[in-house]
N, CA, C and O of each residue as an XYZ file, in Angstrom:
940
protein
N      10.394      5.663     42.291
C       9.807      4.808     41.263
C       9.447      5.639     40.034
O       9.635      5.108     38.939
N       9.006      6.744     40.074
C       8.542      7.525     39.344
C       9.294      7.679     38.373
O       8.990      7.290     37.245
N      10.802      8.488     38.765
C      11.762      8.951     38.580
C      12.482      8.179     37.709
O      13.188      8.623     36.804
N      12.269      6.763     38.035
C      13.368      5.757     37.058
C      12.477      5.494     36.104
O      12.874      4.683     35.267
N      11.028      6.063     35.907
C       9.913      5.343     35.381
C      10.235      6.791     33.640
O       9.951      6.684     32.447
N      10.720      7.597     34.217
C      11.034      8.820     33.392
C      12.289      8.046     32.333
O      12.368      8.365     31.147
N      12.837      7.437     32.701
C      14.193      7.390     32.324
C      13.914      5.608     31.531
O      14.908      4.882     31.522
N      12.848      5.152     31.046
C      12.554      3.626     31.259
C      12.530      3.794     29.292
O      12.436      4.856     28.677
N      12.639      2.512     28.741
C      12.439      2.037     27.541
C      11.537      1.983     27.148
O      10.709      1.992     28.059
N      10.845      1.888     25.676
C       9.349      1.707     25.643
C       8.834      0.293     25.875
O       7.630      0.153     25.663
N       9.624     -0.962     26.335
C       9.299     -2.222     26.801
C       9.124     -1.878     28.458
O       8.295     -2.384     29.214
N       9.818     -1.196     28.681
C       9.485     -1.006     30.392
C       8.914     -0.197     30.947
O       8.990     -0.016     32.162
N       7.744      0.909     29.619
C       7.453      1.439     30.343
C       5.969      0.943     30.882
O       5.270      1.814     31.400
N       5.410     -0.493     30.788
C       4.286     -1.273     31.165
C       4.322     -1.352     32.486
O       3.440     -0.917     33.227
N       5.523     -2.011     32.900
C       6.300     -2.413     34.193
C       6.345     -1.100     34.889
O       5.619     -1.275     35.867
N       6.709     -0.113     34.919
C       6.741      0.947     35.509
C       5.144      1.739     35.781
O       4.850      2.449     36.743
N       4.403      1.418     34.797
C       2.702      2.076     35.161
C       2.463      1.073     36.358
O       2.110      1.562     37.431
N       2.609     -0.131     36.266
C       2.325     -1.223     37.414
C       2.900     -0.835     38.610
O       2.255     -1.013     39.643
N       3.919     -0.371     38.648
C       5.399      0.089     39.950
C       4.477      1.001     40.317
O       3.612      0.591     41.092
N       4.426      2.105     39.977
C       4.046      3.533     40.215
C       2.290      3.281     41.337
O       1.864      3.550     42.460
N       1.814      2.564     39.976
C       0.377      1.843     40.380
C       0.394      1.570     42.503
O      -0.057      2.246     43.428
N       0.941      0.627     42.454
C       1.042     -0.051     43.473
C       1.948      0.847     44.257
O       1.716      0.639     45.448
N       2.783      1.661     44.125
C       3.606      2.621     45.386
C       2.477      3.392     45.418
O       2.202      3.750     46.563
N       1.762      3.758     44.613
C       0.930      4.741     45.349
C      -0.668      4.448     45.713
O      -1.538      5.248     46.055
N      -0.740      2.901     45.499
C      -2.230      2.263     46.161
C      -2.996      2.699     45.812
O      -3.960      3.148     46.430
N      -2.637      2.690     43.901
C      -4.138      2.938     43.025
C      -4.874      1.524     42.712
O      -4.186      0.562     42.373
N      -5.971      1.439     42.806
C      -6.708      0.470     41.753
C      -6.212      0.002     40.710
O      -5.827      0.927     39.994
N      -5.959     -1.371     40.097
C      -5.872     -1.670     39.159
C      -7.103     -1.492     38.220
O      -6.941     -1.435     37.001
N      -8.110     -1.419     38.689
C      -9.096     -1.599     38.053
C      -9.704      0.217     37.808
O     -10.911      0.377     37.631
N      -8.954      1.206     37.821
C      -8.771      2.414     37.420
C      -8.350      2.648     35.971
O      -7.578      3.584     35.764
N      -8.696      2.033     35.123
C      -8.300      1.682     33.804
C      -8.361      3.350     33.342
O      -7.540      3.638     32.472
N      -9.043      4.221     33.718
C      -7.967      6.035     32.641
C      -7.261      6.014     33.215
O      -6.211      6.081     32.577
N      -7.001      5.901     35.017
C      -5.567      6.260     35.292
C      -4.302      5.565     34.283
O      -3.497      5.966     33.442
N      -4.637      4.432     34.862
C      -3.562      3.338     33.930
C      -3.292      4.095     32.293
O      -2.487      4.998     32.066
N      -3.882      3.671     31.651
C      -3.735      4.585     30.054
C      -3.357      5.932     30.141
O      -2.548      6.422     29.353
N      -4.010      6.709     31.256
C      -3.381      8.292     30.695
C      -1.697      8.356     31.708
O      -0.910      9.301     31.769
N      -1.631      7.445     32.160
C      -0.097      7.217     32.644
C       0.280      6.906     32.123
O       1.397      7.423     32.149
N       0.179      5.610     30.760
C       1.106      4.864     30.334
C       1.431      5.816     28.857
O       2.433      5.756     28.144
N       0.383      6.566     28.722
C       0.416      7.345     27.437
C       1.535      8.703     28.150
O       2.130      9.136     27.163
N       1.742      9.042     28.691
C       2.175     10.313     29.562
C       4.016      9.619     29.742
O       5.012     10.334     29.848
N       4.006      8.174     29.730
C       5.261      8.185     30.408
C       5.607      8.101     28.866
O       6.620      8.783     28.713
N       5.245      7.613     27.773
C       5.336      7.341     26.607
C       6.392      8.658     26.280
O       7.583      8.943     26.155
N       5.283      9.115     26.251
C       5.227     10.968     25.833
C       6.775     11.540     26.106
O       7.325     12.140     25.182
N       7.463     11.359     27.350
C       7.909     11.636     28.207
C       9.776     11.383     27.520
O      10.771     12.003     27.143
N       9.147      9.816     27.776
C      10.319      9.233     27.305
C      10.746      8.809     25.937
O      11.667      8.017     25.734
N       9.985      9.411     24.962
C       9.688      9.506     23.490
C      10.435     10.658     23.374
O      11.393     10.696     22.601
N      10.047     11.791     24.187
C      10.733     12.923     23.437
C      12.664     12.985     23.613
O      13.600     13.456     22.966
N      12.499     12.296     24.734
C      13.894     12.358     24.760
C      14.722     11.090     23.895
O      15.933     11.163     23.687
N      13.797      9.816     23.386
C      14.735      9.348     22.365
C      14.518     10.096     20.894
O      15.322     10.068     19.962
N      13.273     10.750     20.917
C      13.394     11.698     19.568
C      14.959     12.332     19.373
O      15.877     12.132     18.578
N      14.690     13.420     20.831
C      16.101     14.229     20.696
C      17.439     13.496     20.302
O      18.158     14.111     19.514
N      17.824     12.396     20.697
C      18.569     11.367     20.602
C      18.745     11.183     18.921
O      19.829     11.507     18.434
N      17.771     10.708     18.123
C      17.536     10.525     17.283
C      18.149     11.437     16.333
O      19.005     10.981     15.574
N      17.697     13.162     16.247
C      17.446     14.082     15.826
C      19.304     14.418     16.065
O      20.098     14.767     15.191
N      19.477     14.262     16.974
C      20.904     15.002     17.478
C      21.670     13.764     16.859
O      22.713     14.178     16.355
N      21.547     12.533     16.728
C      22.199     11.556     15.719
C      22.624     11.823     14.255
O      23.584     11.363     13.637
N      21.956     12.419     13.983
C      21.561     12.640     12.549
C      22.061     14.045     11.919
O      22.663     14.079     10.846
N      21.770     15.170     12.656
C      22.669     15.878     12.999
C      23.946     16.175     13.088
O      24.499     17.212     12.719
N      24.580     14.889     13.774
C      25.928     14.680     13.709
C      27.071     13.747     12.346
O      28.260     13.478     12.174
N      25.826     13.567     11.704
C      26.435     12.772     10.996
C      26.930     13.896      9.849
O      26.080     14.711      9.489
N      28.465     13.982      9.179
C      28.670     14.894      8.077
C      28.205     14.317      7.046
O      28.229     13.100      6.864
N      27.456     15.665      5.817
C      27.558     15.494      4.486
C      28.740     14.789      3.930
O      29.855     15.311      3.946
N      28.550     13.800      3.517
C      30.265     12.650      2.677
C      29.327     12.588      1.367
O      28.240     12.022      1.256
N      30.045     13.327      0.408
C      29.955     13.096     -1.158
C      30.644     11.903     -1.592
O      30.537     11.822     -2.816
N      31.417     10.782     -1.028
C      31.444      9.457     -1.303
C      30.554      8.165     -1.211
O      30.585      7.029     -1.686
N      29.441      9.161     -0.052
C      28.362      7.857      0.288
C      27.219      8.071     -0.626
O      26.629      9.150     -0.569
N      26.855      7.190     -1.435
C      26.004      6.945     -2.047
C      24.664      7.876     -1.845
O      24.249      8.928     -2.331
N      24.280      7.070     -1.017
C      22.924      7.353     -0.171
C      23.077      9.176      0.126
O      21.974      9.694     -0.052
N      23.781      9.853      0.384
C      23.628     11.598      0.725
C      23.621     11.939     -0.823
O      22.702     12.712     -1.095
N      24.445     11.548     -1.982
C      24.288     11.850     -2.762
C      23.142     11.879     -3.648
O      22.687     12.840     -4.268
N      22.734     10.634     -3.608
C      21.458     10.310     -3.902
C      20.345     10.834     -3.499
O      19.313     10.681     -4.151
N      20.387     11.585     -2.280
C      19.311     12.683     -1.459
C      19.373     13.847     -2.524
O      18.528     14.330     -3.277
N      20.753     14.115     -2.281
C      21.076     15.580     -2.460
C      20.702     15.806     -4.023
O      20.356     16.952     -4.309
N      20.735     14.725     -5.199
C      20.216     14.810     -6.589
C      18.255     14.674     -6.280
O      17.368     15.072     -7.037
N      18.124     14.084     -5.124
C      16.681     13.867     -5.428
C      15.978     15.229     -5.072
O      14.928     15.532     -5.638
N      16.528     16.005     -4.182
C      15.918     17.582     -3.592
C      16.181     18.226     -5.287
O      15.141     18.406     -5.920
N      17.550     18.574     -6.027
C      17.152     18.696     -7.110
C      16.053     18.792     -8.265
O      15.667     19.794     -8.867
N      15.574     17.165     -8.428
C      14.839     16.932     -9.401
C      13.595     17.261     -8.741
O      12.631     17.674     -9.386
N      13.569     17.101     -7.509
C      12.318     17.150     -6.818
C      11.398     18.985     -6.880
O      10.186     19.182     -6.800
N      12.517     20.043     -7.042
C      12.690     20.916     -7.108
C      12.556     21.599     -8.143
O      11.958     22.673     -8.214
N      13.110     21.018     -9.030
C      13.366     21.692    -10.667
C      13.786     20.427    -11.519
O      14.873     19.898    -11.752
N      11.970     20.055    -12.032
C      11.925     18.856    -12.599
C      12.171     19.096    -13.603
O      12.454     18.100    -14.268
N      12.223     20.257    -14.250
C      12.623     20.526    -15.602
C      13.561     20.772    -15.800
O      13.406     20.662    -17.016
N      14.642     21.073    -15.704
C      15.785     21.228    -15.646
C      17.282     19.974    -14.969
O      17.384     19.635    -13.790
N      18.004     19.634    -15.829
C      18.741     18.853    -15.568
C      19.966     18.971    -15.012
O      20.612     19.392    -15.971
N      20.772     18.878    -14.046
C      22.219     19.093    -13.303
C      23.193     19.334    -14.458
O      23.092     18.313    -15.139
N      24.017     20.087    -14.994
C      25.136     19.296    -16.032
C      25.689     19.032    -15.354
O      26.503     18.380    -16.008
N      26.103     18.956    -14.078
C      27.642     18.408    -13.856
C      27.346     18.240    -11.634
O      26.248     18.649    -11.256
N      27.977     17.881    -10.904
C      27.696     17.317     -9.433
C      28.006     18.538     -9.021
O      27.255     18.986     -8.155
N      29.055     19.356     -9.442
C      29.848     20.384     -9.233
C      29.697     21.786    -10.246
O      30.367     22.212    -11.187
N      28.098     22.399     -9.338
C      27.981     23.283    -10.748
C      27.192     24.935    -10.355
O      26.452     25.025     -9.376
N      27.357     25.629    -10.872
C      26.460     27.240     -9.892
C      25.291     26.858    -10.138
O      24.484     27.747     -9.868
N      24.669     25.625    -10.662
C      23.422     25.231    -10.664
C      22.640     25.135     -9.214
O      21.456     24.803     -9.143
N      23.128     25.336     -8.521
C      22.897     24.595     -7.372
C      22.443     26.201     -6.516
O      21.573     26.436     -5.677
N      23.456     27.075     -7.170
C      22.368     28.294     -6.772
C      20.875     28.877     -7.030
O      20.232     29.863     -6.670
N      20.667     27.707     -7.870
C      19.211     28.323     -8.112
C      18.326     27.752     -7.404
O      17.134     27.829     -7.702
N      18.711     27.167     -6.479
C      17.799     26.173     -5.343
C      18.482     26.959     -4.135
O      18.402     26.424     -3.029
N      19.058     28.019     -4.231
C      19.527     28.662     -2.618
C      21.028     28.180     -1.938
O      21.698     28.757     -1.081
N      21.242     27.125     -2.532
C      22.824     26.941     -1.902
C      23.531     28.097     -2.063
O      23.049     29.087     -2.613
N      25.035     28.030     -1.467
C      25.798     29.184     -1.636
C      26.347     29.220     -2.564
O      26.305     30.112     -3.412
N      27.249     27.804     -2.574
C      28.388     27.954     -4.191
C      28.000     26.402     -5.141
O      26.897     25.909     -5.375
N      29.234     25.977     -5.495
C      29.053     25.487     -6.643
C      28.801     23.708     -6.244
O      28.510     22.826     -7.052
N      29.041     23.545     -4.629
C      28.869     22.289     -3.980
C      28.332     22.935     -2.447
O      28.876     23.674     -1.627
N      27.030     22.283     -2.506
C      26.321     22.370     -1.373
C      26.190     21.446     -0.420
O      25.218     21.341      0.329
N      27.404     20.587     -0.428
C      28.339     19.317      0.848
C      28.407     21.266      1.944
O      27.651     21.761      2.780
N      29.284     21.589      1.502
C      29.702     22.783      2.437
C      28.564     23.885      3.315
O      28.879     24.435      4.371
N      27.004     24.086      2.529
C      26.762     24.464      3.097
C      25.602     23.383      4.541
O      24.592     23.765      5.132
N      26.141     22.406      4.615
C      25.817     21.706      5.221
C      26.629     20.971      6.567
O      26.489     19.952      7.244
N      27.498     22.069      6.512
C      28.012     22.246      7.838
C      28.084     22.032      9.210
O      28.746     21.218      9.854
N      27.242     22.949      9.578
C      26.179     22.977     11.051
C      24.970     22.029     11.297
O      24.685     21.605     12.418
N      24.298     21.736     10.191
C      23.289     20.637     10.871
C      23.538     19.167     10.234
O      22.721     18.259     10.386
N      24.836     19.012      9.452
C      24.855     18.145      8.840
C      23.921     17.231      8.167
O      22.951     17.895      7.798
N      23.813     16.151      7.889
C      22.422     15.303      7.163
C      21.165     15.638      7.920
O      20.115     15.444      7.308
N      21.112     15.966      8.779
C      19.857     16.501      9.266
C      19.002     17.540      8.362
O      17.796     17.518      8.114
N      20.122     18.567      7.896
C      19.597     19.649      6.979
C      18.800     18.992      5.677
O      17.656     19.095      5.235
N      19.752     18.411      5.370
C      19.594     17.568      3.616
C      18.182     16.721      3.851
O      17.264     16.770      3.033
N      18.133     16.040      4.914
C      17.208     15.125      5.408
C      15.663     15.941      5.397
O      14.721     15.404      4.815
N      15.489     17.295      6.100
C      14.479     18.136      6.094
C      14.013     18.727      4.956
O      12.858     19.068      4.699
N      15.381     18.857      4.041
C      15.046     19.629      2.874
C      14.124     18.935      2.007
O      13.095     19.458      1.579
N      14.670     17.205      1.626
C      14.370     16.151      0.876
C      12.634     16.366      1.349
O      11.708     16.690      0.605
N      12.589     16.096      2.680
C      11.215     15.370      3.736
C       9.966     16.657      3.054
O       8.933     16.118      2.657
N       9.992     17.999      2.926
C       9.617     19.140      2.486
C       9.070     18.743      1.094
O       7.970     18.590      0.563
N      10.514     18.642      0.731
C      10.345     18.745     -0.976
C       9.332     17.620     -1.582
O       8.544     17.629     -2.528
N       9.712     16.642     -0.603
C       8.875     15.547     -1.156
C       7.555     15.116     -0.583
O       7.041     14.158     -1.160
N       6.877     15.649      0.476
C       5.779     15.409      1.148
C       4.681     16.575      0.646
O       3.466     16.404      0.749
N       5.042     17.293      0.314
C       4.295     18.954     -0.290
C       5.163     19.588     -0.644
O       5.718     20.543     -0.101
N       5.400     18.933     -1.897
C       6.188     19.316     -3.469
C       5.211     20.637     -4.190
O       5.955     21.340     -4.873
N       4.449     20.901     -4.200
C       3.982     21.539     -4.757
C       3.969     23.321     -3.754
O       3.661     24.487     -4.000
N       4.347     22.765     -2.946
C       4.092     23.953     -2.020
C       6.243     24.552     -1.947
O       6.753     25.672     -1.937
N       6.640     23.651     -1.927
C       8.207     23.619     -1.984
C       8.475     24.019     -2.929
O       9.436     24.757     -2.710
N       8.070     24.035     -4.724
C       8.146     24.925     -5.881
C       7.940     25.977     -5.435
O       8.758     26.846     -5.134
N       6.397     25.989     -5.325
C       5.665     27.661     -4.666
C       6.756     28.702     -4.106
O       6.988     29.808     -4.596
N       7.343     28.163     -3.047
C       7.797     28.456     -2.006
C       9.552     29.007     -2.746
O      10.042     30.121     -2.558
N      10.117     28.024     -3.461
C      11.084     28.216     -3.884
C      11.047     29.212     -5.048
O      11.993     29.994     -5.145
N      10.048     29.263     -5.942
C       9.733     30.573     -6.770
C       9.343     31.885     -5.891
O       9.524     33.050     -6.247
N       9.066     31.673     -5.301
C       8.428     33.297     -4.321
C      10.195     33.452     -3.499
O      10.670     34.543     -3.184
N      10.834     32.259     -3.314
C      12.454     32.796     -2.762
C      13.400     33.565     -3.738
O      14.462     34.082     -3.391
N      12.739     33.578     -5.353
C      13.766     34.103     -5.832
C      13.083     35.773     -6.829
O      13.169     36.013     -8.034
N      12.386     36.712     -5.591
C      11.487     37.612     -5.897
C      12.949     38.369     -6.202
O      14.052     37.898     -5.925
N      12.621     39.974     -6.996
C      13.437     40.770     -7.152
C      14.133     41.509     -6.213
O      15.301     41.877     -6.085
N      12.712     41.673     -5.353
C      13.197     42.203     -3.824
C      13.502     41.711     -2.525
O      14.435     41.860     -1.736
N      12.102     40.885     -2.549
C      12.102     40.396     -1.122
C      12.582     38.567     -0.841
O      12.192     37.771      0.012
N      13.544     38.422     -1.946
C      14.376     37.092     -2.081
C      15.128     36.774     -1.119
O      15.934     37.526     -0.571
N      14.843     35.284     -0.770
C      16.312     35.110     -0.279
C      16.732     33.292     -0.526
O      15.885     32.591     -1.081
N      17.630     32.869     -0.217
C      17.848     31.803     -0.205
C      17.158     30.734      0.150
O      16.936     30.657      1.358
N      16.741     29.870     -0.528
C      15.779     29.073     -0.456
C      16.342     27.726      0.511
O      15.652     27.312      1.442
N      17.444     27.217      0.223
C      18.711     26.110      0.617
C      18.794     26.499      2.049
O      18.354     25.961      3.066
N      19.580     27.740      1.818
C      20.471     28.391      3.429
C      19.220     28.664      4.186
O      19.381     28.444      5.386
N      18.125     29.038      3.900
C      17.143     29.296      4.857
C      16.255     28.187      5.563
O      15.778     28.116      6.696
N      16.205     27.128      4.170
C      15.762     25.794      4.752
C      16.596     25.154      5.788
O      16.034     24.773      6.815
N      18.010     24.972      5.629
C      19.010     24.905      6.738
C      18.797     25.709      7.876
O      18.541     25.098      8.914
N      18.844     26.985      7.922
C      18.608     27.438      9.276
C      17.177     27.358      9.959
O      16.828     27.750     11.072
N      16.436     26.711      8.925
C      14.881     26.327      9.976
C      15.090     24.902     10.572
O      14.376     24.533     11.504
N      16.108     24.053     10.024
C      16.373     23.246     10.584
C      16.686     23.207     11.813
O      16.152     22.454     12.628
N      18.138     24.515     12.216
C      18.554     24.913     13.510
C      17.649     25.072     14.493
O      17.579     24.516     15.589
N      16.707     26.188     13.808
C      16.059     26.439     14.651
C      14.554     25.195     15.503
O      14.171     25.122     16.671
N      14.181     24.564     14.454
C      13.600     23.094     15.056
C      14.104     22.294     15.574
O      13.443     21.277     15.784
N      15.357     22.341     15.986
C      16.274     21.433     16.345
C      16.932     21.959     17.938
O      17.275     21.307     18.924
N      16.920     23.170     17.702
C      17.370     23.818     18.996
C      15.623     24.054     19.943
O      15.581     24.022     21.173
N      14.868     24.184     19.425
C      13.926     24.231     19.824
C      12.854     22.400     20.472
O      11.974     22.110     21.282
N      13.450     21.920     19.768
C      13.612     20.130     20.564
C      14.257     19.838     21.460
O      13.984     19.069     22.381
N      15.669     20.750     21.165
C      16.706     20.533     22.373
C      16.382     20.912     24.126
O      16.689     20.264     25.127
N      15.563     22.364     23.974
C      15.548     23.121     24.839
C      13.934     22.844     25.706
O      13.411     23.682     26.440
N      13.383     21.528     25.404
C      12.556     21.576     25.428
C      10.973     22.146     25.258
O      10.045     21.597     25.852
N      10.819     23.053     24.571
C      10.429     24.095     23.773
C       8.833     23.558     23.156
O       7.718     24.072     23.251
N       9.326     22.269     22.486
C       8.274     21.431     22.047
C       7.451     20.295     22.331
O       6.798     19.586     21.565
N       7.570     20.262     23.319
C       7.284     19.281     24.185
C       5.220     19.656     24.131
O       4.369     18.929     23.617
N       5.033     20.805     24.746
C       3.541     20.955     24.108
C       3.080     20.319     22.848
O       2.375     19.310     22.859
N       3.520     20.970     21.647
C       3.513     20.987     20.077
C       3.044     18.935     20.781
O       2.021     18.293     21.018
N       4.498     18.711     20.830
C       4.473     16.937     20.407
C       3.433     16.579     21.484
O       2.427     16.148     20.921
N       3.333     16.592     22.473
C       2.828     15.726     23.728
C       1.355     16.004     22.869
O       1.006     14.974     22.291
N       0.396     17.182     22.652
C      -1.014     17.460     21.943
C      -1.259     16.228     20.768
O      -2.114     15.342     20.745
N      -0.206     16.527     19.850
C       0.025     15.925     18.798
C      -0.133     14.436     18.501
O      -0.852     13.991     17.606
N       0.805     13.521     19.559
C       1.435     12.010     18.989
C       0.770     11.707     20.841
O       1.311     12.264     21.798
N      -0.529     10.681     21.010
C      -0.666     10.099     22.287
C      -0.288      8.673     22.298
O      -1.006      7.677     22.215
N       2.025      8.877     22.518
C       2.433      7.874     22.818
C       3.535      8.323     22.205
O       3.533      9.551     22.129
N       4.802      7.628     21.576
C       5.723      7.647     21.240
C       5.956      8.560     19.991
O       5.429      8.235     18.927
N       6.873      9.911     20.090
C       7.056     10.772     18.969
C       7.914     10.241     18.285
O       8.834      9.486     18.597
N       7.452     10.842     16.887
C       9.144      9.988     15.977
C       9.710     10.905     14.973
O       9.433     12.105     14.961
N      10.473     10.361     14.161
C      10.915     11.230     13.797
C      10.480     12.238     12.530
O      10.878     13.345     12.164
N       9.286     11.136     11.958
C       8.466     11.862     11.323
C       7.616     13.171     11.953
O       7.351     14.089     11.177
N       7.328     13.231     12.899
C       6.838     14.449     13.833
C       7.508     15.704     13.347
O       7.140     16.663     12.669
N       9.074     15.208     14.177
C       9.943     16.619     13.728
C       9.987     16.789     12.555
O       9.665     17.947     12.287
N      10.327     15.973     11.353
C       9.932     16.839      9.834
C       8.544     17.455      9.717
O       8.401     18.452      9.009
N       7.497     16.914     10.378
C       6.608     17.609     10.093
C       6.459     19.279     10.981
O       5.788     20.183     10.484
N       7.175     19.435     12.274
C       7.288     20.489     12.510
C       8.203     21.343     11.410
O       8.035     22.455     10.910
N       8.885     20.686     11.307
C      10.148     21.715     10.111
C       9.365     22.513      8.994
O       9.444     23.687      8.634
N       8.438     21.262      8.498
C       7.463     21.608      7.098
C       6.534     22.803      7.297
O       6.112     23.603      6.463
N       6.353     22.733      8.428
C       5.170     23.922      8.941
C       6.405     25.222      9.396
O       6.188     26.379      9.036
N       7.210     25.001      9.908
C       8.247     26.040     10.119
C       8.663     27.000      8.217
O       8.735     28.176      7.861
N       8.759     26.199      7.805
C       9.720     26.418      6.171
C       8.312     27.417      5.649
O       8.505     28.557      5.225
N       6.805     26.778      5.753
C       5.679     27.263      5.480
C       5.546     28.757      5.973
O       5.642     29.832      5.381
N       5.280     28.402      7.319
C       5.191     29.579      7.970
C       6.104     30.768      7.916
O       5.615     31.867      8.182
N       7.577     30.662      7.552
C       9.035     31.635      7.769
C       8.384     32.246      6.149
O       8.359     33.475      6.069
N       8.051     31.733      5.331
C       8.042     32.281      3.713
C       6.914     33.393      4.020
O       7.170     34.567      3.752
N       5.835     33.086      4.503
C       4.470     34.059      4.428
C       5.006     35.121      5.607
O       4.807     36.332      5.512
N       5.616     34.588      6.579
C       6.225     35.688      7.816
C       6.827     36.907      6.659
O       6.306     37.954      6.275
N       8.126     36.267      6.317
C       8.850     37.326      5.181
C       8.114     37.773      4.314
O       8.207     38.995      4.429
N       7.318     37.500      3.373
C       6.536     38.565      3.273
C       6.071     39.683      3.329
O       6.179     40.727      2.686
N       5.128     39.065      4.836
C       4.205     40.276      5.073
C       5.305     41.159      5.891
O       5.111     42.345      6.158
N       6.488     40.441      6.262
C       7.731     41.738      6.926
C       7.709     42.615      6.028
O       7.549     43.732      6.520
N       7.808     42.616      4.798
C       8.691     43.078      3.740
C      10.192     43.425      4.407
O      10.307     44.574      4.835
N      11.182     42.667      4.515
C      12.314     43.242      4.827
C      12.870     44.295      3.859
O      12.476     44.376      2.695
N      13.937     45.213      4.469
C      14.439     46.068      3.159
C      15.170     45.279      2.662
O      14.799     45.300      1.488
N      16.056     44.501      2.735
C      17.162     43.228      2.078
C      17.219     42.364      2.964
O      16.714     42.284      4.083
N      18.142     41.457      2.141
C      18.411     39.728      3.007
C      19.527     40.215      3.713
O      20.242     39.350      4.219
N      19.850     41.399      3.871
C      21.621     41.665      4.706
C      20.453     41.725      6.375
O      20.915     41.701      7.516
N      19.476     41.775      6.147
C      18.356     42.199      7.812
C      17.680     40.712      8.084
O      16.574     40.694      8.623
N      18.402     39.304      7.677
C      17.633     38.340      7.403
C      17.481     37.642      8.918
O      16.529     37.087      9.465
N      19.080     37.969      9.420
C      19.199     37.487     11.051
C      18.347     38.187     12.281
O      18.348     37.627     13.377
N      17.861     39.012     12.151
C      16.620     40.338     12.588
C      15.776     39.779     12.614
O      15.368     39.458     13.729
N      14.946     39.293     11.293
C      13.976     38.810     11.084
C      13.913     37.501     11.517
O      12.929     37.173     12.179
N      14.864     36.602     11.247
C      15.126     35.673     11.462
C      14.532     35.180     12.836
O      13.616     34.401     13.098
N      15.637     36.131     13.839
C      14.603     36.063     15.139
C      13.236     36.245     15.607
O      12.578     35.466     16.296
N      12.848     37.554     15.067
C      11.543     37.824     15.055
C      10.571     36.725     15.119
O       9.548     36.613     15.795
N      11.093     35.975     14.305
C      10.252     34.437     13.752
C       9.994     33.457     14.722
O       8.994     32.796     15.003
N      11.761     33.553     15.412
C      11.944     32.696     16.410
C      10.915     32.948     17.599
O      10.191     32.058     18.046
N      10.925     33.755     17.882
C      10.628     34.502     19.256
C       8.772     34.466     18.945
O       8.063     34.316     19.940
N       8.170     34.593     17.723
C       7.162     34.048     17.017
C       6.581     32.929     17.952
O       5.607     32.787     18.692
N       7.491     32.328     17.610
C       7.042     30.697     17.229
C       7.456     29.995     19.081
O       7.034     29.083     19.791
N       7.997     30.559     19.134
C       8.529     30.168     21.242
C       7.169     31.143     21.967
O       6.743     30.842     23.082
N       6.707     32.071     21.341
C       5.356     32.447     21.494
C       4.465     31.238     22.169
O       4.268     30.738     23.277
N       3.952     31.050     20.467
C       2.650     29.678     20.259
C       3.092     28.572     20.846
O       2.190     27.746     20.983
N       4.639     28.067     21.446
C       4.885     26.985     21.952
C       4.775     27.489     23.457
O       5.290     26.754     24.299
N       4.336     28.326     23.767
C       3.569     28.331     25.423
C       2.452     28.143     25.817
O       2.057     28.076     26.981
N       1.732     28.024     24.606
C       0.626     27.674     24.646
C       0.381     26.107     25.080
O       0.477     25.297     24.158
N       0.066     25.581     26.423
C      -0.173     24.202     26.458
C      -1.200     23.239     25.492
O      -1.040     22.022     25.397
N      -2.318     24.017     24.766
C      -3.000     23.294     23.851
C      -2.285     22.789     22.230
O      -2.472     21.983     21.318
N      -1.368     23.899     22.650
C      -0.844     24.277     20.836
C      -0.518     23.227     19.840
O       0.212     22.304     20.202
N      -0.878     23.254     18.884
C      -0.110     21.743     18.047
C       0.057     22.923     16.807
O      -0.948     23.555     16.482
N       0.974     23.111     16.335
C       1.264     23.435     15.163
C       2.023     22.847     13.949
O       3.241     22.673     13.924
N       0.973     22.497     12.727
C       1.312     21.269     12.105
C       0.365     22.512     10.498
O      -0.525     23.357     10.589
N       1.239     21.943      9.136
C       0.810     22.156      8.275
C       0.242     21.408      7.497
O       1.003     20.580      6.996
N      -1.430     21.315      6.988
C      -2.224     20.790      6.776
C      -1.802     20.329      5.232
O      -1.392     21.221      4.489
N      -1.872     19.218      4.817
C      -1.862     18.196      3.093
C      -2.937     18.969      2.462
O      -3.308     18.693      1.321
């Protein structure tokens, strides 16, 4: 009962606190049991339609014909560098926000709209911290890509959902169904946290970025053993 109770919808998972209830000849009238079960199976079966969700989205490619990505991909722009205007869709403008070349469809590769999706969610929820953040990426020394790095914090929040990893973080966090606002908000605190990490590294160059890179990782899979842990960046 249990078992199918793991695997249940969020309409069934009422029906299943009741199942469970009665196979194991609790009280109905145990009203925390009831709630901290029904919140627990929530939890449970939330994270795995998150992942669902997350790995959807993910899969979907950057298409410079669909409206809607394009329309993202100009709003991280303006959102970014309000002063300054695009000349053209197709332009080395786009390096000054961290992409690689002259269309940043390509460097969106590996996490597909997921990336674009995190970048936007950042830029636009704590904009002011995403300037910050994007001026301190383009230091003399200790620079690096602001775009490509936001992309690979994506990976790494994403592989770290996958592997179950976060399951602490969320279960502390959301008592009941995680969504997908959650995971941008882990990303936001990831993007936060990777800028002040580099830093205080001082790397000697961005050619040592995959080094560090890990360092970060291995960081942050740290604080996610922690069963209390919620790590979230404060408005």
């Amino acid at each position: 009962v249990l078992r199918n109770a793991l695997h249940a919808d969020e309409a069934e998972v009422e029906k299943c606190v009741r199942d469970v209830m009665k196979e194991k000849k609790i009280e109905h009238k145990d009203v925390g049991f009831k709630t901290n079960l029904h919140i627990s199976l929530l939890q449970i079966t939330g994270y795995k339609k998150l992942y669902l969700d997350v790995e959807n989205l993910r899969k979907v490619p950057y298409d410079s014909d669909n409206e809607e990505h394009e329309e993202q991909l100009i709003e991280l722009w303006n959102l970014l560098m309000p002063h300054e205007n695009l000349k053209a869709r197709i332009t080395k403008q786009w390096c000054d926000i961290g992409f690689q070349g002259d269309d940043p469809k390509t460097d969106f590769r590996g996490m597909g709209l997921l990336g674009l999706v995190n970048l936007v969610y950042f830029s636009k929820h704590y904009t002011s911290e995403a300037r910050q953040i994007l001026s301190r990426s383009n230091h003399p020394k200790l620079g690096y890509s602001y775009a490509i790095v936001g992309i690979n914090l994506t990976e790494m929040a994403y592989s770290l959902l996958k592997n179950g990893a976060l399951k602490p973080h969320l279960y502390n966090l959301v008592p009941g169904l995680p969504q997908m606002e959650h995971f941008h908000q882990f990303y936001c605190y990831l993007v936060y946290e990777f800028d002040k990490f580099w830093f205080e590294e001082e790397p000697e160059s961005i050619m040592h970025f995959n080094q560090y890179r890990e360092k970060f990782h291995e960081k942050i899979k740290g604080l996610l053993l922690d069963y209390g842990v919620t790590l979230t960046l404060q408005n």
